[in-house]
SEVOMI-827505 format. One record per residue (C-alpha): residue in one letter; y, x, z; residue number from 0; chain. Coordinates in pm, 1 decimal. Layout:
# residues N
@resn = A&py = Y&px = X&pz = Z&resi = NUM&chain = A
...
//
This chain:
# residues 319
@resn = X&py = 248.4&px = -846.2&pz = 1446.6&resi = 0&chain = A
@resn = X&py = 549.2&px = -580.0&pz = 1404.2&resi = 1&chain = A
@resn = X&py = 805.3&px = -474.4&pz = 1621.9&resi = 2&chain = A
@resn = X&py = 1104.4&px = -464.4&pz = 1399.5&resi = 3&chain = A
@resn = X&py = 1441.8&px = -436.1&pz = 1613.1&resi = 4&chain = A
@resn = X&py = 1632.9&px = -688.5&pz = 1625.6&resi = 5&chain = A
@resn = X&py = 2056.2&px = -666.9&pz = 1662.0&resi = 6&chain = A
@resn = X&py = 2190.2&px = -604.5&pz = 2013.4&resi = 7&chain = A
@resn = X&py = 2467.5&px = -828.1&pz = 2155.9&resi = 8&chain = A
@resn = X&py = 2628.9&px = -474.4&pz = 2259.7&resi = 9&chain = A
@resn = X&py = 2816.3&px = -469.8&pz = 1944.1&resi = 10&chain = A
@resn = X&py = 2800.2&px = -79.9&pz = 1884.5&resi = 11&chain = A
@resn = X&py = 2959.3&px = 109.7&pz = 1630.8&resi = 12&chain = A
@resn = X&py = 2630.1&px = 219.6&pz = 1517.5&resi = 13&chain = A
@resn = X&py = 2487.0&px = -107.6&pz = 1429.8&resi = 14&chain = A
@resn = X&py = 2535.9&px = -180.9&pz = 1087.0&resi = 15&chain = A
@resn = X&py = 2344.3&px = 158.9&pz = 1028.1&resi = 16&chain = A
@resn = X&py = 2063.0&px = 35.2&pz = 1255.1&resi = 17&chain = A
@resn = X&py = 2040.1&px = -276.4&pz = 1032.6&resi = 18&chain = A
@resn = X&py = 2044.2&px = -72.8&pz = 724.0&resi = 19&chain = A
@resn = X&py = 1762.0&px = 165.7&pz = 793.2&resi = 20&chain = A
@resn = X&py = 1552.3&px = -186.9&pz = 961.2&resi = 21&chain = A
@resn = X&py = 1594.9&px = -358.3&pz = 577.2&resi = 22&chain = A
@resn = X&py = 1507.7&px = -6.9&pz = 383.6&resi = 23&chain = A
@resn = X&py = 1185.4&px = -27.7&pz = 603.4&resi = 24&chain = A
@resn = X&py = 1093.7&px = -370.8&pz = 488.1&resi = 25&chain = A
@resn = X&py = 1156.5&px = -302.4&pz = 147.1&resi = 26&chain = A
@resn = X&py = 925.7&px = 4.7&pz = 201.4&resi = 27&chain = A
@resn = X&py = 633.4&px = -183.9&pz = 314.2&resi = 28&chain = A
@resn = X&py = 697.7&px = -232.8&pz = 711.6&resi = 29&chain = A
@resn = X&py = 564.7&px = 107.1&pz = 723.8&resi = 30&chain = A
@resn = X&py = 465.4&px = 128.0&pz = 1164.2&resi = 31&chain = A
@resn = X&py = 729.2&px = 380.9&pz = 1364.3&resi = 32&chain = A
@resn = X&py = 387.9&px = 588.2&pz = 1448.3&resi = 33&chain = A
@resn = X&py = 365.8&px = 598.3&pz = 1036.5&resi = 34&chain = A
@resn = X&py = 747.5&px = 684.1&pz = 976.3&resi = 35&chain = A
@resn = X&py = 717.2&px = 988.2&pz = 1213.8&resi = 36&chain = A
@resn = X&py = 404.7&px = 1110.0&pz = 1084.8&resi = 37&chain = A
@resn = X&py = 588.3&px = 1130.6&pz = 726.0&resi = 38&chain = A
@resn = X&py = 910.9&px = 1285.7&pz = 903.5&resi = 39&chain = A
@resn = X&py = 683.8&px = 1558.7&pz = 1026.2&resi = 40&chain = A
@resn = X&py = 475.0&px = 1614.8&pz = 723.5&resi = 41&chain = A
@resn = X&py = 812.7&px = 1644.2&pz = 546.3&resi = 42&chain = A
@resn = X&py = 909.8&px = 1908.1&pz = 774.6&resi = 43&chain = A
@resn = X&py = 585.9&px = 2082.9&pz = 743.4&resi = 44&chain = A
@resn = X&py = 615.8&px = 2131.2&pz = 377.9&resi = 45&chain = A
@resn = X&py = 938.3&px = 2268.4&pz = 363.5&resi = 46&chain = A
@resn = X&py = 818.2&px = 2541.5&pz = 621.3&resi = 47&chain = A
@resn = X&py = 871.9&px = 2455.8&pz = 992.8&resi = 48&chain = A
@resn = X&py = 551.3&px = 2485.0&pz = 1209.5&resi = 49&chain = A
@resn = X&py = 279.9&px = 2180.4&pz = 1321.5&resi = 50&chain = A
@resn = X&py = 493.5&px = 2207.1&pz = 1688.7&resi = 51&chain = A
@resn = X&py = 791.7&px = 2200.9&pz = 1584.1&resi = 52&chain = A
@resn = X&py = 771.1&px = 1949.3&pz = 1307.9&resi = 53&chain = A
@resn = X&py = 666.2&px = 1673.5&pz = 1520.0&resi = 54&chain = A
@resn = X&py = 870.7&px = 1382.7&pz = 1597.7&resi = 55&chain = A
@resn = X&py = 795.0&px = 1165.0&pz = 1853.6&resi = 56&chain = A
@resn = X&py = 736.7&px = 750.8&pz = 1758.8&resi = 57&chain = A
@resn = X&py = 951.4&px = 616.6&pz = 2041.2&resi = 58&chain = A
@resn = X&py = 1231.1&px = 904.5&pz = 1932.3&resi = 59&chain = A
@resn = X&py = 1220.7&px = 719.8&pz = 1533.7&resi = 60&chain = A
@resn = X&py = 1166.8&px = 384.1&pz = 1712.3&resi = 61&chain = A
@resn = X&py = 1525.2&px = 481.9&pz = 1890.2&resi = 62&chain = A
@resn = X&py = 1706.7&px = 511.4&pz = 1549.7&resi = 63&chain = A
@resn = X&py = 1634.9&px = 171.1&pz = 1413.1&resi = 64&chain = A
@resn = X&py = 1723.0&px = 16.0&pz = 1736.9&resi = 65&chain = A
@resn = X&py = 2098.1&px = -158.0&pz = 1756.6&resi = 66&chain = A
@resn = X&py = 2308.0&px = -101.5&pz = 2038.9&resi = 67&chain = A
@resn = X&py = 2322.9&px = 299.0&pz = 2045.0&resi = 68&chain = A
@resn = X&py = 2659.6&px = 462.4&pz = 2145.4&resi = 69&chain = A
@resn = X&py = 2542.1&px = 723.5&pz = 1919.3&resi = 70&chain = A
@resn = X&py = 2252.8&px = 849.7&pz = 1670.7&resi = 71&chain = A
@resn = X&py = 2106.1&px = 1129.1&pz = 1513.0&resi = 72&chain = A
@resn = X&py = 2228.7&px = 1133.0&pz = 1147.5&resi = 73&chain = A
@resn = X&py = 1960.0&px = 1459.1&pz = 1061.5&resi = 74&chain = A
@resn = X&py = 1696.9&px = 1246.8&pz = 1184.4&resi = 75&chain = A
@resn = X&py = 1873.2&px = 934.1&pz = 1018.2&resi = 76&chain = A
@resn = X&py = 1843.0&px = 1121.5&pz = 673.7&resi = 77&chain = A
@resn = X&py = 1497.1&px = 1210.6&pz = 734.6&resi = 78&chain = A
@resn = X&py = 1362.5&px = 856.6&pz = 798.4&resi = 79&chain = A
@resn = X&py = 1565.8&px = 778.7&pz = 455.9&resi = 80&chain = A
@resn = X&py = 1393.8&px = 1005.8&pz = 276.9&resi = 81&chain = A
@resn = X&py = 1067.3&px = 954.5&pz = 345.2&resi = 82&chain = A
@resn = X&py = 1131.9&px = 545.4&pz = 304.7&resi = 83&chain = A
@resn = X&py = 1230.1&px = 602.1&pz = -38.5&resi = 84&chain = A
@resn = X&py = 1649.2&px = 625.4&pz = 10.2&resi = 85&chain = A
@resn = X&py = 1862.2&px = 942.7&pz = -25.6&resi = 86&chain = A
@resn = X&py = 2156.9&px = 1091.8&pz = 201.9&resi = 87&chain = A
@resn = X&py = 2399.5&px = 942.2&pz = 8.9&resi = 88&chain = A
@resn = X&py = 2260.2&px = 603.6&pz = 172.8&resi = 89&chain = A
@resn = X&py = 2327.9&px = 761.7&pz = 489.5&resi = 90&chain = A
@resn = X&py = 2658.5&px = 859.3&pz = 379.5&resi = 91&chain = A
@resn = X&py = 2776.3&px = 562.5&pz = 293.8&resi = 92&chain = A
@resn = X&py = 2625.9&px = 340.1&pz = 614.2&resi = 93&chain = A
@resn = X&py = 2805.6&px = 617.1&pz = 823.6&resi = 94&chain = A
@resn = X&py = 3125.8&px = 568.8&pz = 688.6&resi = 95&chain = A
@resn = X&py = 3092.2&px = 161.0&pz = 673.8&resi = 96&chain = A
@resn = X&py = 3042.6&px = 264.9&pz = 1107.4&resi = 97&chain = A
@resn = X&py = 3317.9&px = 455.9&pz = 1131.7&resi = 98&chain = A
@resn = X&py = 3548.7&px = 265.9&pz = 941.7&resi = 99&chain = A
@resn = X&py = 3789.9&px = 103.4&pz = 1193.2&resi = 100&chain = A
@resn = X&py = 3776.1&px = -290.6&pz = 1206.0&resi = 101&chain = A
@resn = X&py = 4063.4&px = -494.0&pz = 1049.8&resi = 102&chain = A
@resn = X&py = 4123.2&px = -849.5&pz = 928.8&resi = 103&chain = A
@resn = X&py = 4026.7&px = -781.2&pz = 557.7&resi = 104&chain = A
@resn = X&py = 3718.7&px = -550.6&pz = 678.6&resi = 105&chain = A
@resn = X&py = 3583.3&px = -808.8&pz = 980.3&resi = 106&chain = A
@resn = X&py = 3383.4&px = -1056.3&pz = 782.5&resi = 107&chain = A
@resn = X&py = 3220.6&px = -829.2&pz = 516.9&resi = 108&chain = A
@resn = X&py = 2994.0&px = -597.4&pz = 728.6&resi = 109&chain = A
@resn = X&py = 2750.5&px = -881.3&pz = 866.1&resi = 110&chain = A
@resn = X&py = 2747.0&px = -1028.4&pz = 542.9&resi = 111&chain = A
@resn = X&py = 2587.2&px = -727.3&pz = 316.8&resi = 112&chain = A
@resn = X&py = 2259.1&px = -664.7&pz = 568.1&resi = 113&chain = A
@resn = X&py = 2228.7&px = -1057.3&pz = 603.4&resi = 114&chain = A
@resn = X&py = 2282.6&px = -1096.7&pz = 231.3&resi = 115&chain = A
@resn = X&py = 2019.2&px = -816.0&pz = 145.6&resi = 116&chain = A
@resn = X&py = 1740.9&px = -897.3&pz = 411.2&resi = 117&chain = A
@resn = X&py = 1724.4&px = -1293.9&pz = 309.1&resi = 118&chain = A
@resn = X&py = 1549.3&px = -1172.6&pz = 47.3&resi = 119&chain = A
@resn = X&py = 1286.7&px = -974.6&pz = 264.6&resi = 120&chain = A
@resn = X&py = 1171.1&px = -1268.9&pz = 480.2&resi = 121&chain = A
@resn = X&py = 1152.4&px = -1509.1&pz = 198.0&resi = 122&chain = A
@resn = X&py = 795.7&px = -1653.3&pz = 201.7&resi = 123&chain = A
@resn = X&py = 618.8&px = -1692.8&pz = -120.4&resi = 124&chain = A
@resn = X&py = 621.9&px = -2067.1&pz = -326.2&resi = 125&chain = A
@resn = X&py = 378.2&px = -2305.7&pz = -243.8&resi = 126&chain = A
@resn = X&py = 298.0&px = -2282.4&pz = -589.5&resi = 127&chain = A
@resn = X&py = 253.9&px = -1937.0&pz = -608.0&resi = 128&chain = A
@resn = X&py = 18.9&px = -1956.8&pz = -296.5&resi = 129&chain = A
@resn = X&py = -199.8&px = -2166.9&pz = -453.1&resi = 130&chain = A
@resn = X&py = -232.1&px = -2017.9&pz = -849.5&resi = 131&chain = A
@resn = X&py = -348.8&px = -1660.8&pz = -623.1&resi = 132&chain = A
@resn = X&py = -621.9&px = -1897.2&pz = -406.9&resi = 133&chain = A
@resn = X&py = -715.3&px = -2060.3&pz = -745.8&resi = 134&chain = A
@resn = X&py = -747.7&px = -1668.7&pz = -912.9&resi = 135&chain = A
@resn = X&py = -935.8&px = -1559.9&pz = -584.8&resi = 136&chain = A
@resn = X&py = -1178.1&px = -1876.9&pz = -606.9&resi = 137&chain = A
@resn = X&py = -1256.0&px = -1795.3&pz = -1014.1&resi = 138&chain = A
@resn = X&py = -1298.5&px = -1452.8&pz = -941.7&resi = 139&chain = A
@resn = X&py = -1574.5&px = -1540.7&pz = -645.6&resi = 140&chain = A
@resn = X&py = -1740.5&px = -1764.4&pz = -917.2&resi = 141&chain = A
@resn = X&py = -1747.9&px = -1513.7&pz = -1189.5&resi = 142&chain = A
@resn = X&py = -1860.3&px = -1216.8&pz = -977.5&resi = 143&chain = A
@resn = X&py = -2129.4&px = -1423.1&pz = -844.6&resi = 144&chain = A
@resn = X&py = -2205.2&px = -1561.9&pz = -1197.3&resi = 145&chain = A
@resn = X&py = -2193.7&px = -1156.7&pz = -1303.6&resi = 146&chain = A
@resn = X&py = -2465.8&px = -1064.9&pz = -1046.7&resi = 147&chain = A
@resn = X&py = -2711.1&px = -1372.3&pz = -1134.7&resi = 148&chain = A
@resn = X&py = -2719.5&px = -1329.9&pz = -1479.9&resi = 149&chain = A
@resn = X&py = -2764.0&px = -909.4&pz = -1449.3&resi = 150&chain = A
@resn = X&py = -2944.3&px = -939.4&pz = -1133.3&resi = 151&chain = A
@resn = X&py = -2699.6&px = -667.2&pz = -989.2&resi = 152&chain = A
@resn = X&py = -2876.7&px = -568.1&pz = -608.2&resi = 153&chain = A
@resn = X&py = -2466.2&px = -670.0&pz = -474.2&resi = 154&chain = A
@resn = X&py = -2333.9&px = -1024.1&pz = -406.8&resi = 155&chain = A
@resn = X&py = -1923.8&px = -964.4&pz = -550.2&resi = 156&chain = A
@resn = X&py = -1862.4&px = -1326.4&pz = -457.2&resi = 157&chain = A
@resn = X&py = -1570.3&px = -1191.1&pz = -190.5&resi = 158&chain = A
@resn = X&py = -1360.5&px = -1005.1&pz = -398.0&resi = 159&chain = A
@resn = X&py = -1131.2&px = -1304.2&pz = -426.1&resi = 160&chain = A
@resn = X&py = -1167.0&px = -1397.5&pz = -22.2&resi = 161&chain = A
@resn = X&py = -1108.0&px = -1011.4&pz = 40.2&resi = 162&chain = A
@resn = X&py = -762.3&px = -1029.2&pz = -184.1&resi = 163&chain = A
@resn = X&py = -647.8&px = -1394.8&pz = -48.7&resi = 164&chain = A
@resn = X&py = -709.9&px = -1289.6&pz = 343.7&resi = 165&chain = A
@resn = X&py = -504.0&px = -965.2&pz = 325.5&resi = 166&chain = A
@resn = X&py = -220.8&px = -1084.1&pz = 79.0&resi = 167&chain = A
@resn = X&py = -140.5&px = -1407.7&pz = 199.8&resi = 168&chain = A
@resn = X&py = -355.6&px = -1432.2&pz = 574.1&resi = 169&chain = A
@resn = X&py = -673.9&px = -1481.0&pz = 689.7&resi = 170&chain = A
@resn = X&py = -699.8&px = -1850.5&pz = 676.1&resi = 171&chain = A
@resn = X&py = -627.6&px = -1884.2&pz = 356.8&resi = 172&chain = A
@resn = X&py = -880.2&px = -1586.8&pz = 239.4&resi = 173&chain = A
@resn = X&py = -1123.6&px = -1868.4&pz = 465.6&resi = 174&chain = A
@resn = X&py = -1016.8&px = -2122.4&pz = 224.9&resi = 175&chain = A
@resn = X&py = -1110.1&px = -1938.9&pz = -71.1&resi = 176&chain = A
@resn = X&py = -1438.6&px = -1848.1&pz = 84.9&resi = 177&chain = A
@resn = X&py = -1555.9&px = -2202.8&pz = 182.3&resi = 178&chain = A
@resn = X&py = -1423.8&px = -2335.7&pz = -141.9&resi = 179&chain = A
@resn = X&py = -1671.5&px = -2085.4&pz = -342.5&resi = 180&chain = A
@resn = X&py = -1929.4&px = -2139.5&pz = -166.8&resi = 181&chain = A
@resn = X&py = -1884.6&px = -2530.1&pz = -218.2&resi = 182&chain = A
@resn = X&py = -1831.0&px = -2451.2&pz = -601.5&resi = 183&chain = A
@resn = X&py = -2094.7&px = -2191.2&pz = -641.9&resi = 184&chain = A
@resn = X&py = -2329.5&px = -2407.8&pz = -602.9&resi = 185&chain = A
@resn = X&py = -2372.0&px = -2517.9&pz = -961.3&resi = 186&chain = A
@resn = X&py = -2405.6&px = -2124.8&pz = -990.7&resi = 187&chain = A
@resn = X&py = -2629.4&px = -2046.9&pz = -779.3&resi = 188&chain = A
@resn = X&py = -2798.1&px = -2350.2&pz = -656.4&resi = 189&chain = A
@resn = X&py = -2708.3&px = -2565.2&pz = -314.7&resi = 190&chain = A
@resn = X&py = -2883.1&px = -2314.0&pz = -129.8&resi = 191&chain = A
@resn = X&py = -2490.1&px = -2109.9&pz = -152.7&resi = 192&chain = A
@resn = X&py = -2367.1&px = -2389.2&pz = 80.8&resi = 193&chain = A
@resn = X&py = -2444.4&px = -2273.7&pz = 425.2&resi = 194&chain = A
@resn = X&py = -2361.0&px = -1927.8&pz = 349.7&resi = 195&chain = A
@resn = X&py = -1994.0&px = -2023.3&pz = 331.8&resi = 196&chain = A
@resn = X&py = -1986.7&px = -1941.7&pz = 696.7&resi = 197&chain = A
@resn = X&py = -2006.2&px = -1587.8&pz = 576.8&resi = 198&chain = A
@resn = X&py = -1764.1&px = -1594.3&pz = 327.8&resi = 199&chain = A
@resn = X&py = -1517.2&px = -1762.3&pz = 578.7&resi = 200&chain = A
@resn = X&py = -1617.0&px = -1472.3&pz = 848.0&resi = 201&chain = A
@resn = X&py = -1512.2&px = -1194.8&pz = 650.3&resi = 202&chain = A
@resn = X&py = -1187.5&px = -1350.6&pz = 511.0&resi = 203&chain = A
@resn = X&py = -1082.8&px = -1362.2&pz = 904.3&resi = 204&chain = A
@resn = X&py = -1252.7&px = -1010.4&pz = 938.9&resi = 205&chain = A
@resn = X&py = -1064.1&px = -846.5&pz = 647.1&resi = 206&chain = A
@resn = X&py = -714.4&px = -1051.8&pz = 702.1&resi = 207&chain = A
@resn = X&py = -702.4&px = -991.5&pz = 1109.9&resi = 208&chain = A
@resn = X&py = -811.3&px = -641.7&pz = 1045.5&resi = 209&chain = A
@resn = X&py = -519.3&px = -549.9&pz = 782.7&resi = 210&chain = A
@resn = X&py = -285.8&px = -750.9&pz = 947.2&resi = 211&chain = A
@resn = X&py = -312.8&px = -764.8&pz = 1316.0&resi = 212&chain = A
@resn = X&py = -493.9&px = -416.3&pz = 1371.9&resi = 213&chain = A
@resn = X&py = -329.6&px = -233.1&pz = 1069.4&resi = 214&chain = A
@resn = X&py = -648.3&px = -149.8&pz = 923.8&resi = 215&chain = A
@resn = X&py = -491.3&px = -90.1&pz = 610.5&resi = 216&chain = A
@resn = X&py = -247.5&px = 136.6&pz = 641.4&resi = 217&chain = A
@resn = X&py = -522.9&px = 466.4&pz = 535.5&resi = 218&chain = A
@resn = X&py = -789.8&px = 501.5&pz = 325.7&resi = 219&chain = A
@resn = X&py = -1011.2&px = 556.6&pz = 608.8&resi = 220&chain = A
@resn = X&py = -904.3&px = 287.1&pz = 801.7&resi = 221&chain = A
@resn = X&py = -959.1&px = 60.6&pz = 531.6&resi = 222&chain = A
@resn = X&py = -1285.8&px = 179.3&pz = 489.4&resi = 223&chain = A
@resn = X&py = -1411.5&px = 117.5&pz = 851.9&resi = 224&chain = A
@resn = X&py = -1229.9&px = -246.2&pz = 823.0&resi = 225&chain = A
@resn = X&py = -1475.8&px = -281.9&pz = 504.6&resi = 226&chain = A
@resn = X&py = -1766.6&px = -202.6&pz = 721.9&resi = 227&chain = A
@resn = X&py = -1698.6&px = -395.4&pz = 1019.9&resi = 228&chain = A
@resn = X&py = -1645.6&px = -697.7&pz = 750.6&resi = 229&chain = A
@resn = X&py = -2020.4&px = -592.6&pz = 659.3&resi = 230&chain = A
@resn = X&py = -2166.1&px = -625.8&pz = 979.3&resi = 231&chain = A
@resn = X&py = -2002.8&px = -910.0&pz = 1048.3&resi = 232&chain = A
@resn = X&py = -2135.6&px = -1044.1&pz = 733.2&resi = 233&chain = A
@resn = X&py = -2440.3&px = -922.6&pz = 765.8&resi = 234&chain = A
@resn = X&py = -2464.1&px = -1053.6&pz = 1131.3&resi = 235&chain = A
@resn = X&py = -2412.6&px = -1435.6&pz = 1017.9&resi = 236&chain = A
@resn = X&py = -2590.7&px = -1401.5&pz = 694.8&resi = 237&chain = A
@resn = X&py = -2980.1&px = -1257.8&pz = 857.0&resi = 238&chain = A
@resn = X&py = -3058.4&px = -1590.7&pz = 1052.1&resi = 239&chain = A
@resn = X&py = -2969.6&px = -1786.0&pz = 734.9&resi = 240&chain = A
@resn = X&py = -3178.0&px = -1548.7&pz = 497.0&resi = 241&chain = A
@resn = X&py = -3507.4&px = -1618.0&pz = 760.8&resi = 242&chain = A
@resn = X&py = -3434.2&px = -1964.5&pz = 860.0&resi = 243&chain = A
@resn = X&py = -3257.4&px = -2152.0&pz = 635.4&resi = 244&chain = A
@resn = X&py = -3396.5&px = -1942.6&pz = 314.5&resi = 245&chain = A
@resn = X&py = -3719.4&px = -1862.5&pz = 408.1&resi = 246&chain = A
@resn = X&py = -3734.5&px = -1572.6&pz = 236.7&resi = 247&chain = A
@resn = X&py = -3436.4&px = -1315.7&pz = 58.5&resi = 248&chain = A
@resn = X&py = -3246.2&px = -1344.7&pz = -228.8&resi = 249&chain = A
@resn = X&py = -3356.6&px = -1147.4&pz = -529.7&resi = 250&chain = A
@resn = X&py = -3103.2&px = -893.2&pz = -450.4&resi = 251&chain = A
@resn = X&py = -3232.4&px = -778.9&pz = -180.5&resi = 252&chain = A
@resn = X&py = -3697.5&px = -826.6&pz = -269.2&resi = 253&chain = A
@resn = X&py = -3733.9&px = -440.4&pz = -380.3&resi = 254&chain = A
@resn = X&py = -3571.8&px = -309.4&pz = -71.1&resi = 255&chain = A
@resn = X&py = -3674.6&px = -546.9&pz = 190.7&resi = 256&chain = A
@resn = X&py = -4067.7&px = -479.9&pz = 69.3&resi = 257&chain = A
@resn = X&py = -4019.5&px = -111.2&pz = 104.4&resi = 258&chain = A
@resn = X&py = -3861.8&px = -157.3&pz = 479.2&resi = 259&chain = A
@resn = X&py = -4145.4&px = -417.6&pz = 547.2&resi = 260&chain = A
@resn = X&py = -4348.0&px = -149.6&pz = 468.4&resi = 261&chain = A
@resn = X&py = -4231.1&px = 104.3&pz = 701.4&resi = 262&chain = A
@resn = X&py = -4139.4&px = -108.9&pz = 987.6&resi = 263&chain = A
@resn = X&py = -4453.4&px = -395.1&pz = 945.6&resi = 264&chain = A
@resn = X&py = -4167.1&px = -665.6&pz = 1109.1&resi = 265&chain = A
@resn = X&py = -4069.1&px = -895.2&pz = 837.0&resi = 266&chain = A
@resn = X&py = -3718.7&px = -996.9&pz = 1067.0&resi = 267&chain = A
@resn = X&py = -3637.4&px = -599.8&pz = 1088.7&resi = 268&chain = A
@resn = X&py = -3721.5&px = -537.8&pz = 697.3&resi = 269&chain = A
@resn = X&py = -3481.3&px = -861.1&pz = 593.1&resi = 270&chain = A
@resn = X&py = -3187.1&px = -754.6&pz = 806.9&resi = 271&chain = A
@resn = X&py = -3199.0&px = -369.5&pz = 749.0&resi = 272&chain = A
@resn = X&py = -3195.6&px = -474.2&pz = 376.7&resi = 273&chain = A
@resn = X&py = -2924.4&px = -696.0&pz = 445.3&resi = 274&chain = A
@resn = X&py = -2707.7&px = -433.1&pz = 582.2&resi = 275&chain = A
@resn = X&py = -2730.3&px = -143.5&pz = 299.3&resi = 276&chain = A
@resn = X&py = -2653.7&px = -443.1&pz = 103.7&resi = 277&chain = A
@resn = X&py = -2347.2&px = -552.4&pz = 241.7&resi = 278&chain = A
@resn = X&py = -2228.4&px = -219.2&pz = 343.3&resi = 279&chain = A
@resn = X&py = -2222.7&px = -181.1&pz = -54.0&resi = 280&chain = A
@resn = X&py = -2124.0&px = -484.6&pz = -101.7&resi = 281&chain = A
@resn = X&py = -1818.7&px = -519.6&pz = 82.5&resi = 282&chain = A
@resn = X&py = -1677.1&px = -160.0&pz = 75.5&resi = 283&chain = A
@resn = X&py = -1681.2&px = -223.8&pz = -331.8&resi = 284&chain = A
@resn = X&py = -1528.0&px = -571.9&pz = -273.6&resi = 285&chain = A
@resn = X&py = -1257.8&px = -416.6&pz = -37.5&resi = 286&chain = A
@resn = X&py = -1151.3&px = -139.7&pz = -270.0&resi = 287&chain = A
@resn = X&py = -1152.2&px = -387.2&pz = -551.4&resi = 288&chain = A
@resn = X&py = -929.2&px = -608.9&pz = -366.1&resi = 289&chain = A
@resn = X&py = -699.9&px = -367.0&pz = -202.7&resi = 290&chain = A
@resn = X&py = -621.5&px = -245.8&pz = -585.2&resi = 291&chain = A
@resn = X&py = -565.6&px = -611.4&pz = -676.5&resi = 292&chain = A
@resn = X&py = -268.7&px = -703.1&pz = -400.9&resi = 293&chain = A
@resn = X&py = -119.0&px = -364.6&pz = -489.6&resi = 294&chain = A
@resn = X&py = -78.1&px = -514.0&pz = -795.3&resi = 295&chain = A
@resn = X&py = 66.3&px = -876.6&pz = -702.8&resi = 296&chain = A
@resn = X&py = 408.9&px = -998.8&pz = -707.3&resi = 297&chain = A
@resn = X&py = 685.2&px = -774.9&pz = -428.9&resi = 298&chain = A
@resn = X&py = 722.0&px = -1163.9&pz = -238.8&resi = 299&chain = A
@resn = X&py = 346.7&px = -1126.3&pz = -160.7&resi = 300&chain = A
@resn = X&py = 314.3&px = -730.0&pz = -96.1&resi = 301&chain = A
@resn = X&py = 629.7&px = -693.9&pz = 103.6&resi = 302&chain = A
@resn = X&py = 433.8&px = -822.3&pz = 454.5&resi = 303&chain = A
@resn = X&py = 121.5&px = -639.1&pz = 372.7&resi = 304&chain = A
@resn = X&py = 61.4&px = -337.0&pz = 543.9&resi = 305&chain = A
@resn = X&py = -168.2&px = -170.5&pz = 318.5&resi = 306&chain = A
@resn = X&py = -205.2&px = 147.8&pz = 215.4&resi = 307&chain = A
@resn = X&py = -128.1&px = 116.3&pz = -176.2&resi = 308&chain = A
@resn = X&py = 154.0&px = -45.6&pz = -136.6&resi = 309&chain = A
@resn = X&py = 308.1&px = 262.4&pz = 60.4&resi = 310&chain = A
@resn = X&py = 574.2&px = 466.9&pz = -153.0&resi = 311&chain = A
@resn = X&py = 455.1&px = 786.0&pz = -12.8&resi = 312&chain = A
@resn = X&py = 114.3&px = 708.3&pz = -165.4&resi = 313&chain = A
@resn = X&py = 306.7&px = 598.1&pz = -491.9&resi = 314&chain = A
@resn = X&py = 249.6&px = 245.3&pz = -500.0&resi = 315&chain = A
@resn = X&py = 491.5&px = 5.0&pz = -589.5&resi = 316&chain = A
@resn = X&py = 820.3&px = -8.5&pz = -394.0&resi = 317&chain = A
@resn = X&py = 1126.3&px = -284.4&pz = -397.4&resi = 318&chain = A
//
């Protein structure tokens, strides 16, 4: 959920730049106001101001996108445009649109250049292109799987394509992906893949609600605990199916679960501990691969995406 501002009824001189800096932070990524004022401050750090006095407060950058002010700070205003990707002659010109005094030729054509320009921003992707990125995501489930039977790899890969479809498009459709490889993996890797759709479908909602609800994404760090909460979640569901359903693990996991049984003498303890450095591997590699592939995808499906790669400060790919 975000908390873009939306236009006061208040009608202040001030709004049309309010609506101008909301649509340069969508086409930045939705970057949070916590986020914006942490780049302000760096900013101000680098060119030689102390930790103290650098800071900027979130509400304080919050303030500046919201409409209805009787009046605004244009320093800060150019700040927040630079570090968004814009330049002070963007600032320049939204002042003077302000201050330019209303008349019959002039009335009509400042809501129509912020409506005309955000339409764009709020689009939702095609149907069409919704489902060629599930179909991708399902193949590329498949052929990691397929990849990891044949070289008996001591990994799974089989989410990559759940990972990518839950944080690009939402976590229900990453938990369509997952259930549909799971259904088609079974002529990979026998019926026995069935039941484990469960976990494919619990870390689509893990990795889609974490990135897009929680903002899990937005560091590399965050992103990495999301990928590790995905793997106990995963590993959590997958355990009970490994001893009860199975009977006995995959042979992924034989080398490492016989060296645990070993230490701990409790086959349950041995199959889960092995299940956990396996996922934990598992998943921060399917993560990573996945965050690289929606930094990649088309601007419709990485513009509501709050993930790190896609930030311009971090030199990913900006409208």
């Amino acid at each position: 959920m975000t908390d873009t501002p939306t236009q006061s009824p208040s009608g202040s001189e001030w709004d049309l730049l309010a609506l101008h800096l909301q649509q340069l932070r969508l086409e930045a990524g939705e970057p949070s106001y916590g986020e914006i004022a942490r780049r302000v401050a760096r900013r101000r750090q680098e060119a030689g101001l102390g930790e103290h006095e650098a800071r900027v407060a979130r509400t304080t950058v919050y303030d500046v996108f919201r409409t209805g002010r009787a009046r605004v700070n244009l320093e800060l205003v150019r700040e927040i445009v630079g570090v968004l990707g814009g330049g002070d002659q963007d600032v320049d010109s939204w002042a003077a649109e302000c201050r330019r005094p209303p008349g019959p030729s002039a009335a009509p054509s400042p809501p129509e250049t912020p409506a005309e320009t955000a339409a764009p921003a709020w689009s939702p992707p095609s149907l069409r292109l919704v489902l060629v990125l599930m179909a991708l995501c399902v193949v590329a489930n498949l052929v990691g799987r397929f990849l990891v039977v044949q070289l008996k790899l001591p990994i799974h890969l089989d989410m990559v394509g759940t990972a990518t479809a839950a944080i690009a498009l939402g976590p229900w459709y990453g938990a369509g992906v997952g259930l549909a490889s799971n259904l088609a993996g079974a002529s990979v890797s026998g019926p026995e893949s069935i039941p484990f759709a469960l976990v494919n479908v619990a870390g689509a909602l893990a990795w889609g609600y974490g990135v897009r609800r929680f903002a899990m994404g937005r560091s590399l760090p965050r992103f990495l605990g999301l990928n590790v909460v995905v793997a106990l979640v995963c590993s959590a569901l997958a355990v009970p199916l490994i001893l009860w359903y199975l009977g006995s693990v995959n042979h992924t996991q034989d080398f490492l679960t016989v060296t645990l049984l070993e230490l701990t003498g409790v086959r349950e303890a041995a199959v889960a501990l092995a299940n956990l450095v396996v996922s934990l591997g598992d998943k921060i590699i399917s993560g990573f691969l996945a965050l690289v592939a929606c930094s990649m995808l088309p601007l419709v499906l990485r513009r509501r995406t709050p993930l790190v790669l896609v930030s311009p400060d971090l030199g990913g790919p900006d409208a």
